[in-house]
C-alpha positions in Angstrom: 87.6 79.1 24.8 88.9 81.9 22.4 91.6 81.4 20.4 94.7 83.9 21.1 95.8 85.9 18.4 99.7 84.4 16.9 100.4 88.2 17.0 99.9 90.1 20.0 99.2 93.5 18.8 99.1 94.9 15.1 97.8 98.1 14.4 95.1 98.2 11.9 94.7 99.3 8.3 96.6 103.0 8.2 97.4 103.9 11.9 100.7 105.7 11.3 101.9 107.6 14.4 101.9 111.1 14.3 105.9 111.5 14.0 105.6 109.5 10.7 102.4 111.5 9.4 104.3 114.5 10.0 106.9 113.7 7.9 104.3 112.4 5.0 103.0 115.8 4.9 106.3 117.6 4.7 106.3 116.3 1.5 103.1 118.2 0.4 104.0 121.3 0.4 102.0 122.1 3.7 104.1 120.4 6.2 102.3 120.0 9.8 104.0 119.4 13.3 103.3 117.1 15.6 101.3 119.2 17.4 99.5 120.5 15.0 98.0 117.1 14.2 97.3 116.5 18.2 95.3 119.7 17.7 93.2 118.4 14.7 92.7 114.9 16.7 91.2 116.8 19.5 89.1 119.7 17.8 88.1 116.6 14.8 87.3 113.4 18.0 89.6 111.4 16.2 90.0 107.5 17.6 93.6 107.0 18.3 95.5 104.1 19.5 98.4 103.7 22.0 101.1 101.5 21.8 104.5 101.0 22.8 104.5 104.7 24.5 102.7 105.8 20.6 100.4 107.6 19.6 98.4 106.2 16.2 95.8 107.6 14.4 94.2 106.9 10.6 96.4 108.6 8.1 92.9 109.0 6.5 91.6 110.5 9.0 94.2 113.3 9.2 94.1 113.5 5.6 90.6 115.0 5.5 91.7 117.3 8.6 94.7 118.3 6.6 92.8 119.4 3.5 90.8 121.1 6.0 93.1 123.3 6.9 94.7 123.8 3.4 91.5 124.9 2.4 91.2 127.2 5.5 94.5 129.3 4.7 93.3 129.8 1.2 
């Protein structure tokens, strides 16, 4: 028999929805929208997780997109 987890449901290591990324990145200087980041999840294959009607993803993960695309607009 497995042992149930205490917790239900934690999201792992830096899932951050994409509302809260978007915000992060305001704060660089190259601010992206939500969509935006849906954008990069699709064209990058990125592994996201729902929960609660929310969409995570790896703020690392969108990072590396992000710098991406800084580096894109010169």
């Amino acid at each position: 028999m497995a042992i149930q987890s205490i917790v239900p449901y934690t999201v792992a290591g830096d899932m951050m929805t994409l509302e809260e990324i978007s915000n992060q990145l305001k704060t660089t200087g190259h601010p992206a929208s939500v969509s935006t980041i849906r954008r990069w999840i699709e064209r990058d294959g990125l592994r996201t997780e729902r929960y609660r009607r929310r969409d995570y993803v790896s703020y690392s993960d969108i990072l590396l997109a992000h710098q991406e695309a800084v580096a894109r607009r010169g």
